[in-house]
DSSP file (Angstrom, degrees, kcal/mol; ACC not computed):
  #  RESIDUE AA STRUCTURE BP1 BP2  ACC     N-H-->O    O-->H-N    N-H-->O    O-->H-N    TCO  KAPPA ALPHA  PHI   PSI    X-CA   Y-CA   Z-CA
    1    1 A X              0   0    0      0, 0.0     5,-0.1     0, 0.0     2,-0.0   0.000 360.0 360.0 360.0 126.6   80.1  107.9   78.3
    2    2 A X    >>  -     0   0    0      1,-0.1     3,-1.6     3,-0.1     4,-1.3  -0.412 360.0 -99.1 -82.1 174.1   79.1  106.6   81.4
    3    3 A X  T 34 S+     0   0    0      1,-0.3    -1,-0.1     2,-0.2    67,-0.0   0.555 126.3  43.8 -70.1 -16.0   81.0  106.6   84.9
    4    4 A X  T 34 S+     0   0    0      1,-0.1    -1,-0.3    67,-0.0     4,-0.1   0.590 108.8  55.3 -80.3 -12.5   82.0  103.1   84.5
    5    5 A X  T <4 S+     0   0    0     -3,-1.6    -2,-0.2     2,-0.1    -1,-0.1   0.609  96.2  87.1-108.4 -40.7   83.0  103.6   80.7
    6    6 A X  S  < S-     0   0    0     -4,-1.3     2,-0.3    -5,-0.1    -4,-0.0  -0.221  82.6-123.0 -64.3 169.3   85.6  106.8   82.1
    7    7 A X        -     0   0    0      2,-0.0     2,-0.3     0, 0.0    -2,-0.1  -0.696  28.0-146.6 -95.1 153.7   89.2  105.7   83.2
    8    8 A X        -     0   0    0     -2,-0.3     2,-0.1    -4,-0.1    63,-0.0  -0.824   4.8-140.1-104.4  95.4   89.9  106.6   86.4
    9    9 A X    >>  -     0   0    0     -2,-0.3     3,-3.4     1,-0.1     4,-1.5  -0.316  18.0-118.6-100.4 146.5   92.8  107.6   87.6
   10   10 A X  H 3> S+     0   0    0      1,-0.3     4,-3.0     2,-0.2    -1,-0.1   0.446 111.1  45.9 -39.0 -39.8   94.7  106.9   90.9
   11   11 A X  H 3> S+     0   0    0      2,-0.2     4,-3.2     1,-0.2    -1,-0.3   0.891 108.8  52.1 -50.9 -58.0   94.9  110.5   92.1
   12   12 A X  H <> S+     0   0    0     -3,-3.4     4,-7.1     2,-0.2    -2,-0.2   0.930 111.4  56.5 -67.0 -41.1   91.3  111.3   91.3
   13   13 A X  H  X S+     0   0    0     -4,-1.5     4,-2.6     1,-0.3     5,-0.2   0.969 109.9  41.6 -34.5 -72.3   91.0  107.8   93.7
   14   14 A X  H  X S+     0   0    0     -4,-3.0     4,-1.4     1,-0.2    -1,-0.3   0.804 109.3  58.3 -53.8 -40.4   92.8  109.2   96.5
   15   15 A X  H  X S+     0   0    0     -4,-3.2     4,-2.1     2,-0.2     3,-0.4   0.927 112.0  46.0 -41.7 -52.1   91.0  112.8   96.2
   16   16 A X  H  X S+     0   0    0     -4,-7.1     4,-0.7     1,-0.3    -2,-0.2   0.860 112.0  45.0 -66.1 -40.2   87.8  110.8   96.6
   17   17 A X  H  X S+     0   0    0     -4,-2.6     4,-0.7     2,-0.2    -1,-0.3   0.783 114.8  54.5 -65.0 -26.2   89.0  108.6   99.6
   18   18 A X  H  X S+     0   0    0     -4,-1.4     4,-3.0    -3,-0.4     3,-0.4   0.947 110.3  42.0 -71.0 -48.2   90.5  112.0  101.2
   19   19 A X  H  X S+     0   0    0     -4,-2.1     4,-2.2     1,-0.3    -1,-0.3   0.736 115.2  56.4 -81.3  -7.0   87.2  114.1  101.0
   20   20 A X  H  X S+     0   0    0     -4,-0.7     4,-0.9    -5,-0.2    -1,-0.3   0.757 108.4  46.4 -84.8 -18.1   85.4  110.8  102.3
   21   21 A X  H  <>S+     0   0    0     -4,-0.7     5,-5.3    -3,-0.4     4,-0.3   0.825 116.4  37.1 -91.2 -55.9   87.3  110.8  104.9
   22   22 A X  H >X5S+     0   0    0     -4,-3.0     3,-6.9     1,-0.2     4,-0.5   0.998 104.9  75.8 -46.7 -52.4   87.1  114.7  106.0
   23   23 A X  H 3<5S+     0   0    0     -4,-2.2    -2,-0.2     1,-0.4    -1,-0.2   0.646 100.3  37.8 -52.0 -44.2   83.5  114.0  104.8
   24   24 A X  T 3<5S-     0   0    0     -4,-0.9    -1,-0.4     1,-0.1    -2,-0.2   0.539 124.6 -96.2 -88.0   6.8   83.1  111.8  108.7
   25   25 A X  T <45 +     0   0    0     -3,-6.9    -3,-0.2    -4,-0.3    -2,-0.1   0.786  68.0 176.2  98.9  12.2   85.2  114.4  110.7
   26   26 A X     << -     0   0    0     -5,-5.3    98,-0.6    -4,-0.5    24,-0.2  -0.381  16.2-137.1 -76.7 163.0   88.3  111.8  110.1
   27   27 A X  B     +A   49   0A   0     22,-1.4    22,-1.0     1,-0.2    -1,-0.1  -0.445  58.6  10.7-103.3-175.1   91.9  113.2  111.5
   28   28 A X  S    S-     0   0    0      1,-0.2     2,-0.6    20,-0.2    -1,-0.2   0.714  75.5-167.5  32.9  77.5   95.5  113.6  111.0
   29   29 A X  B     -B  121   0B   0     92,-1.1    92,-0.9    93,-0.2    19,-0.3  -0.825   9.3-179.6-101.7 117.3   95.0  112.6  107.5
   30   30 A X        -     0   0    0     17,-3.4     2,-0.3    -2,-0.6    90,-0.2  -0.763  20.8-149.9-102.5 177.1   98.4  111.7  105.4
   31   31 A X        -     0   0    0     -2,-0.2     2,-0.5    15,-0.2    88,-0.3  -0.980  14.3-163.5-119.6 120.5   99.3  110.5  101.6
   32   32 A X  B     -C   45   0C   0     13,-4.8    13,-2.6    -2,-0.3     2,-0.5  -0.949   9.6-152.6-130.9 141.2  102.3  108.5  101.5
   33   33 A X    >   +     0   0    0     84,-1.3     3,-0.6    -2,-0.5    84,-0.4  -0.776  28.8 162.5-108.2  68.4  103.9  108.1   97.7
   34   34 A X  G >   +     0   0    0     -2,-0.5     3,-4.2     9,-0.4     6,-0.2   0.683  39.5 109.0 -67.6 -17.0  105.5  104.8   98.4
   35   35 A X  G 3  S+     0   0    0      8,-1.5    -1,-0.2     1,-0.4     9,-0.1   0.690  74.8  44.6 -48.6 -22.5  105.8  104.4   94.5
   36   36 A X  G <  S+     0   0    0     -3,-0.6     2,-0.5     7,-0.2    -1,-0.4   0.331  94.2 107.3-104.1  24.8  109.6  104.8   94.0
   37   37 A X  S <  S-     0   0    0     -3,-4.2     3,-0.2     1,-0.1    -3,-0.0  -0.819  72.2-131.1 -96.4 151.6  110.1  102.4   97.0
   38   38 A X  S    S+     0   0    0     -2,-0.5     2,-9.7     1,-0.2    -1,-0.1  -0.004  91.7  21.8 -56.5 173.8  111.4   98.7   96.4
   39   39 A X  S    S+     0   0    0      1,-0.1    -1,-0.2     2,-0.1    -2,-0.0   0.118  81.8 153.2  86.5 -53.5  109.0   96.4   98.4
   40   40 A X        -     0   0    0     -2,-9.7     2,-4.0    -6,-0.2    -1,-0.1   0.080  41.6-153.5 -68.0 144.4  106.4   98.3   98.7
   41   41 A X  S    S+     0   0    0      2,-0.1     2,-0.3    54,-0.0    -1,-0.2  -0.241  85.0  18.9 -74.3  57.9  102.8   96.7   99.1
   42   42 A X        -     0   0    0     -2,-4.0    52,-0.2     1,-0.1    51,-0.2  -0.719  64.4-134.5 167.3 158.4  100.8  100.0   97.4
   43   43 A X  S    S+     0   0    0     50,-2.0    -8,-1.5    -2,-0.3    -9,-0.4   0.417 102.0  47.1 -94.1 -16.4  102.0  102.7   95.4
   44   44 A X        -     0   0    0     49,-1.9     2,-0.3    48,-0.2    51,-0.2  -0.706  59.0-169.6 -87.1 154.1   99.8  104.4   98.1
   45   45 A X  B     -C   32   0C   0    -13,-2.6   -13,-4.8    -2,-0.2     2,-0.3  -0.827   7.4-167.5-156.5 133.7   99.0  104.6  101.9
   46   46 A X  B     +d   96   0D   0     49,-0.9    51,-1.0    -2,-0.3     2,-0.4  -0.819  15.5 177.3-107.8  75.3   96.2  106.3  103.0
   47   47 A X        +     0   0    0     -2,-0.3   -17,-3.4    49,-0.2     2,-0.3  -0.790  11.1 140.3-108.9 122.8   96.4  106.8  106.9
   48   48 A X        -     0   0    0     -2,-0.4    51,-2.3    49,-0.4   -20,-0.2  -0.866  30.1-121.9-120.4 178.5   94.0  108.7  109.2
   49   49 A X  B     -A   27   0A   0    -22,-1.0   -22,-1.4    -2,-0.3    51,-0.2  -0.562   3.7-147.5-106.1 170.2   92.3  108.4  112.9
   50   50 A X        -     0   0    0     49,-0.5    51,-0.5   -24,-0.2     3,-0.1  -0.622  15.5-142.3   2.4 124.4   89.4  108.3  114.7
   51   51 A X  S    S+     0   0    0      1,-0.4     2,-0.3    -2,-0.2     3,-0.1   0.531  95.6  14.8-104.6  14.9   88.4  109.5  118.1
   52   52 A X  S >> S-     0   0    0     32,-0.1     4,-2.1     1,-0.1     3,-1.5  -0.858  85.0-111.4-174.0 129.0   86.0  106.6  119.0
   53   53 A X  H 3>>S+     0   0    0      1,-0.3     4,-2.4    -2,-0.3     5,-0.6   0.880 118.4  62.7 -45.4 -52.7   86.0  102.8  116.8
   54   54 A X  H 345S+     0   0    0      1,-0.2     4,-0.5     2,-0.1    -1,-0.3   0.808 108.6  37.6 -51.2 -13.7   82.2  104.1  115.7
   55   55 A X  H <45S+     0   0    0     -3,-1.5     4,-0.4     2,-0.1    -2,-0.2   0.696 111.4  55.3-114.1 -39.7   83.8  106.8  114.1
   56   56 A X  H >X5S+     0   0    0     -4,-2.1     4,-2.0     2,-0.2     3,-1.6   0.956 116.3  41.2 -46.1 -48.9   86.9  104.8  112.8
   57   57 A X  H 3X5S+     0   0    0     -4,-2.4     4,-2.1     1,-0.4    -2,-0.1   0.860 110.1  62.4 -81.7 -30.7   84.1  102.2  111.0
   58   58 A X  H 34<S+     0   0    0     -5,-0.6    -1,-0.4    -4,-0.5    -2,-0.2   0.597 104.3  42.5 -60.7 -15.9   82.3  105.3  110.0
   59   59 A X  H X> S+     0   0    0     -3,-1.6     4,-2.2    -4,-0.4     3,-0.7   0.740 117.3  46.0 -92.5 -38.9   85.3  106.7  107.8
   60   60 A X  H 3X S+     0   0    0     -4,-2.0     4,-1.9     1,-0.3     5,-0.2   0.979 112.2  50.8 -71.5 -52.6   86.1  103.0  106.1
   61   61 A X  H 3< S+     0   0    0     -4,-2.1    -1,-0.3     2,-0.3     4,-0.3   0.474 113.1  48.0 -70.1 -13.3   82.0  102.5  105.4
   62   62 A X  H <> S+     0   0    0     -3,-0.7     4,-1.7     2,-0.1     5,-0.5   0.763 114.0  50.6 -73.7 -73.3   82.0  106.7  103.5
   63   63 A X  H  X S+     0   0    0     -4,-2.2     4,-1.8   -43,-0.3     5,-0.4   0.778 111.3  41.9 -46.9 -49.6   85.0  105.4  101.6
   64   64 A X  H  X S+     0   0    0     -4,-1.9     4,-1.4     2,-0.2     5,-0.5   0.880 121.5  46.5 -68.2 -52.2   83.3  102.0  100.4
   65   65 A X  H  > S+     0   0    0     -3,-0.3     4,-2.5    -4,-0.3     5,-0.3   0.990 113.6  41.5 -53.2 -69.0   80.1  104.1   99.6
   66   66 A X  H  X S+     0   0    0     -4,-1.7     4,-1.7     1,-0.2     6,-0.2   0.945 120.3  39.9 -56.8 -53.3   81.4  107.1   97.7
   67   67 A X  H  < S+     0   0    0     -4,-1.8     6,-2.2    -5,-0.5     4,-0.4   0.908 119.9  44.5 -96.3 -21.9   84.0  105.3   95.5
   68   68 A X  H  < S+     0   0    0     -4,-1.4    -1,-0.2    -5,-0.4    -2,-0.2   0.731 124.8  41.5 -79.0 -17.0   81.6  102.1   94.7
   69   69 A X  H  < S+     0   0    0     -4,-2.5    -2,-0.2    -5,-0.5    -3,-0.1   0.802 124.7  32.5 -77.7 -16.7   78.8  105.0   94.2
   70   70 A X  S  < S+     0   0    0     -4,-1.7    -3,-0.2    -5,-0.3    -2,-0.1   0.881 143.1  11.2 -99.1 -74.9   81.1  107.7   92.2
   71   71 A X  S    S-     0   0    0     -4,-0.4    -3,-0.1    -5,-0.2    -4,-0.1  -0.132  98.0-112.2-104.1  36.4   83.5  105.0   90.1
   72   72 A X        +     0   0    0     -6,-0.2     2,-0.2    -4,-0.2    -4,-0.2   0.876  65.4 162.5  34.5  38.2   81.7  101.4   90.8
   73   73 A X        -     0   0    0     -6,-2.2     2,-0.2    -7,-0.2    -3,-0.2  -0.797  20.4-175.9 -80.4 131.4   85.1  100.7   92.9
   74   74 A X        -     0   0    0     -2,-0.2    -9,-0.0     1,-0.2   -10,-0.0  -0.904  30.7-103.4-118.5 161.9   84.6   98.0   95.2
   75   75 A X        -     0   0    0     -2,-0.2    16,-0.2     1,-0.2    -1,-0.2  -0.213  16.8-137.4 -75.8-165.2   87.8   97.2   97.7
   76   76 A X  S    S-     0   0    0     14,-1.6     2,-0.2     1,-0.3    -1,-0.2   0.817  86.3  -8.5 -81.5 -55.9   90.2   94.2   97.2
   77   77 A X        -     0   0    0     13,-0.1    13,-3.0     2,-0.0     2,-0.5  -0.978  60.3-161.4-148.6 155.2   90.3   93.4  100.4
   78   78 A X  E     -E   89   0D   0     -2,-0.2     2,-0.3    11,-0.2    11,-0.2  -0.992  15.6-175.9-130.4 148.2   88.9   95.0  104.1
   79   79 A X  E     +E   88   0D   0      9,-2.9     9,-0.6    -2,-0.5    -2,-0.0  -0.950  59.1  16.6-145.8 150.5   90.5   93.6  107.5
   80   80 A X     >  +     0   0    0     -2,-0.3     4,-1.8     7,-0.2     6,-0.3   0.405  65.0 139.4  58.7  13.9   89.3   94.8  111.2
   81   81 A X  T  4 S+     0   0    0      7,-0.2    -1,-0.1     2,-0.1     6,-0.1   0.459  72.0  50.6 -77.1  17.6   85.9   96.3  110.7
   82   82 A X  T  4 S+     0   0    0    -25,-0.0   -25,-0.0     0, 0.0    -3,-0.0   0.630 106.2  45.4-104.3 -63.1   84.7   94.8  113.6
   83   83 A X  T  4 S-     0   0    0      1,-0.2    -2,-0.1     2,-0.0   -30,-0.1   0.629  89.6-149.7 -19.5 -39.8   86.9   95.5  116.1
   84   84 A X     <  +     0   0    0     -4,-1.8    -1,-0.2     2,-0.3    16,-0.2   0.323  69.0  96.4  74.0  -8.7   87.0   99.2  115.0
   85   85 A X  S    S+     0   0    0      1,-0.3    15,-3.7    -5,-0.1     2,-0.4   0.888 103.0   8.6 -65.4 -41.4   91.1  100.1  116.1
   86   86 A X  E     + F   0  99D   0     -6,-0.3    -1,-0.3    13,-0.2     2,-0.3  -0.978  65.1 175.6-147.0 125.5   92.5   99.5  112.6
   87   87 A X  E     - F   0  98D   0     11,-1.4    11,-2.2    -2,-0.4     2,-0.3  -0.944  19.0-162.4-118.9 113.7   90.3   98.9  109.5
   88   88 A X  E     -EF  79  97D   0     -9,-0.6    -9,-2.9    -2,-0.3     2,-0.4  -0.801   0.3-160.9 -89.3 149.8   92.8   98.6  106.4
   89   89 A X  E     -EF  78  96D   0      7,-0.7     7,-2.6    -2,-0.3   -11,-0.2  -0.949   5.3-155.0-118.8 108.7   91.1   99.0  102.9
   90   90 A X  E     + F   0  95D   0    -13,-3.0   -14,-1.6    -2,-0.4     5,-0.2  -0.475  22.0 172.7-106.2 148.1   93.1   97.8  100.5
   91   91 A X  E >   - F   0  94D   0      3,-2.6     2,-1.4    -2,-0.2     3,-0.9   0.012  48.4-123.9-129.2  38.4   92.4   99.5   96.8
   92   92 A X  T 3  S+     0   0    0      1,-0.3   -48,-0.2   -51,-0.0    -1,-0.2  -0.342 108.6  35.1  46.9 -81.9   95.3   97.8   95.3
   93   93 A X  T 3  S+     0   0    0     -2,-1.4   -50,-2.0   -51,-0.2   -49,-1.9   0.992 131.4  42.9 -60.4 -45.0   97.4  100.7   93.9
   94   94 A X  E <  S- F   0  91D   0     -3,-0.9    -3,-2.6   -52,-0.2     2,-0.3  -0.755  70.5-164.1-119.3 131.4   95.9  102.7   97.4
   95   95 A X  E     - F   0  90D   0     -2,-0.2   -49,-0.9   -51,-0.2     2,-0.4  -0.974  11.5-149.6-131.8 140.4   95.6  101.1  101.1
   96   96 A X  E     -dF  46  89D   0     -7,-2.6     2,-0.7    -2,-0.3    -7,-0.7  -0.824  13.0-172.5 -94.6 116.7   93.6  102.8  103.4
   97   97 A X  E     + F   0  88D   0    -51,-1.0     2,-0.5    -2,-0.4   -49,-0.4  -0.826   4.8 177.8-135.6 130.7   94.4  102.8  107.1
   98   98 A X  E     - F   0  87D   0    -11,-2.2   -11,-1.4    -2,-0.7     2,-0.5  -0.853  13.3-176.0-107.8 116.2   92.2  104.0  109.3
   99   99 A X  E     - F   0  86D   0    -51,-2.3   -49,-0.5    -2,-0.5   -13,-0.2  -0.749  37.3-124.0-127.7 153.2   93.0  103.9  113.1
  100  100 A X    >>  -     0   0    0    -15,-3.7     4,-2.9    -2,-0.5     3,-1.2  -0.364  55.9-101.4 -67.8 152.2   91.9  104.5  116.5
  101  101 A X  T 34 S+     0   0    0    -51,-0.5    -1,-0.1     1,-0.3     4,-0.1   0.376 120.1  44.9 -75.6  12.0   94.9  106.9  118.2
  102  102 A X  T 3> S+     0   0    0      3,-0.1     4,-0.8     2,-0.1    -1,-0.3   0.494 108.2  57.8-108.5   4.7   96.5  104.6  119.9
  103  103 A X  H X> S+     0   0    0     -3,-1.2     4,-1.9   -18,-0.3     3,-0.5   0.883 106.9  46.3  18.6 -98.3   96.5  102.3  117.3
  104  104 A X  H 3< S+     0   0    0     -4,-2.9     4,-0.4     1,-0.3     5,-0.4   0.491 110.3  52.8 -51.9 -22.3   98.1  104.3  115.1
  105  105 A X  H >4 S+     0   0    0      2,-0.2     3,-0.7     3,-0.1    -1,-0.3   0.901 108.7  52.7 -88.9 -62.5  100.8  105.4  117.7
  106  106 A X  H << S+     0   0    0     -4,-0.8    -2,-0.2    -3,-0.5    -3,-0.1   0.871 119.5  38.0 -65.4 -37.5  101.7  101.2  118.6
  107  107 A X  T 3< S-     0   0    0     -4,-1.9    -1,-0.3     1,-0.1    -2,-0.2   0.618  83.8-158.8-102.0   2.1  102.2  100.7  115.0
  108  108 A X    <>  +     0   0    0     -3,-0.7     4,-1.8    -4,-0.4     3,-0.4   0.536  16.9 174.3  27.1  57.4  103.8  103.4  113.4
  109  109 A X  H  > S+     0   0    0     -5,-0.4     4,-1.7     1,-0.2    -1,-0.1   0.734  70.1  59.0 -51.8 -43.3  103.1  103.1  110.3
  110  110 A X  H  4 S+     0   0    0      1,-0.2    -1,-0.2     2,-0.2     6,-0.1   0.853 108.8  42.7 -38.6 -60.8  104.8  106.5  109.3
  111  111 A X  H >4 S+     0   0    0     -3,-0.4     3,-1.1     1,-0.2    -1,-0.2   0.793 102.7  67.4 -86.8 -21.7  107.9  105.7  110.3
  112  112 A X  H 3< S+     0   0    0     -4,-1.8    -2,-0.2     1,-0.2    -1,-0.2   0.856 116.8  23.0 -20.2 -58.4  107.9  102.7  109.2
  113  113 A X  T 3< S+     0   0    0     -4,-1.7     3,-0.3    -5,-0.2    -1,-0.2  -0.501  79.6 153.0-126.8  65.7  107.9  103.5  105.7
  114  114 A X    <   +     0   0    0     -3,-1.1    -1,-0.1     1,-0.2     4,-0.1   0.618  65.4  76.0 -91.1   1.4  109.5  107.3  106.5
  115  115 A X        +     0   0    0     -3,-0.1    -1,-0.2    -4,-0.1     3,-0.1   0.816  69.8  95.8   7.5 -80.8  110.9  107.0  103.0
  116  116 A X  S    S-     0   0    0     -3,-0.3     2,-0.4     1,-0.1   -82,-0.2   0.452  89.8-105.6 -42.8 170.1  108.0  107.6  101.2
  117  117 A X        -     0   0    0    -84,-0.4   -84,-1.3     2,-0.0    -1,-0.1  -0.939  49.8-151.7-111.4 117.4  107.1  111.3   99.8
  118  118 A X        -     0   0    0     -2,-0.4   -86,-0.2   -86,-0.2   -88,-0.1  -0.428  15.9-165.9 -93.0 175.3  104.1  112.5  102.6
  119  119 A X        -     0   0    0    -88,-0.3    -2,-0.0    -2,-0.1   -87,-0.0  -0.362   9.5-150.6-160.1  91.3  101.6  114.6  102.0
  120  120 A X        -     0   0    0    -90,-0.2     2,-0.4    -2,-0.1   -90,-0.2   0.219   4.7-162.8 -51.1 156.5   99.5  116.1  105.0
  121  121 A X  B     -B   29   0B   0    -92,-0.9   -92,-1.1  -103,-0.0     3,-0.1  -0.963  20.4-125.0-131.8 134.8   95.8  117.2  104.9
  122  122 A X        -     0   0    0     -2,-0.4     2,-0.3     1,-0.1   -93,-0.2  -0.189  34.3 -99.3 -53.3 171.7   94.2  119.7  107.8
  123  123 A X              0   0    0    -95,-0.1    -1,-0.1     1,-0.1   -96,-0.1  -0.754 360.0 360.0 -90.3 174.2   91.6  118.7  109.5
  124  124 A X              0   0    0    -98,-0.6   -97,-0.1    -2,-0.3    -1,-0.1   0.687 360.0 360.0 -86.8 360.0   88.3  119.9  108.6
């Protein structure tokens, strides 16, 4: 069976986007398990930083590689990769957002949706 022929499942998604993500040196990585929330746009959110908008556009362009290289995933949709402050990647079930730190600060995505079930990652 080939890699396009496996199922792939949502977890395995998010593993991949995580370690792509250490993979550039990205930070302050969370997993938020919006799934038992009403409303919510994802059953995922995938949110880390940056220290620099090259480095931001550098995490979003390893996620697009690795999972259209690993499971021939391409995203739904991508917003703000030029600007570099916030690039979301949306992966339906999983949206990625990756942001510059003060970015991430104005919008507070976290608390926003402080609901949710989190799940931290170190950095590498």
């Amino acid at each position: 069976m080939s890699k396009q022929e496996a199922p792939v499942g949502i977890e395995e998604i998010n593993d991949k986007i995580i370690d792509s993500i250490q993979d550039v040196k990205g930070k302050n990585i969370v997993k938020m398990d919006l799934g038992k929330l009403e409303a919510s746009p994802a059953e995922f959110f995938i949110i880390c930083e940056g220290d620099s908008s090259t480095q931001v556009k550098a995490i979003s362009s390893r996620i697009f590689k690795n999972l259209r290289e690993t499971y021939g995933l391409l995203p739904n949709h991508v917003e703000g990769k030029d600007n570099g402050e916030w690039v979301l990647v949306d992966y339906f079930n999983t949206v990625v957002h990756i942001f510059y730190p003060e970015a991430r600060e104005f919008y507070q995505l976290e608390e926003l949706w402080s609901d949710a079930e989190v799940t931290n990652f170190e950095n590498v």
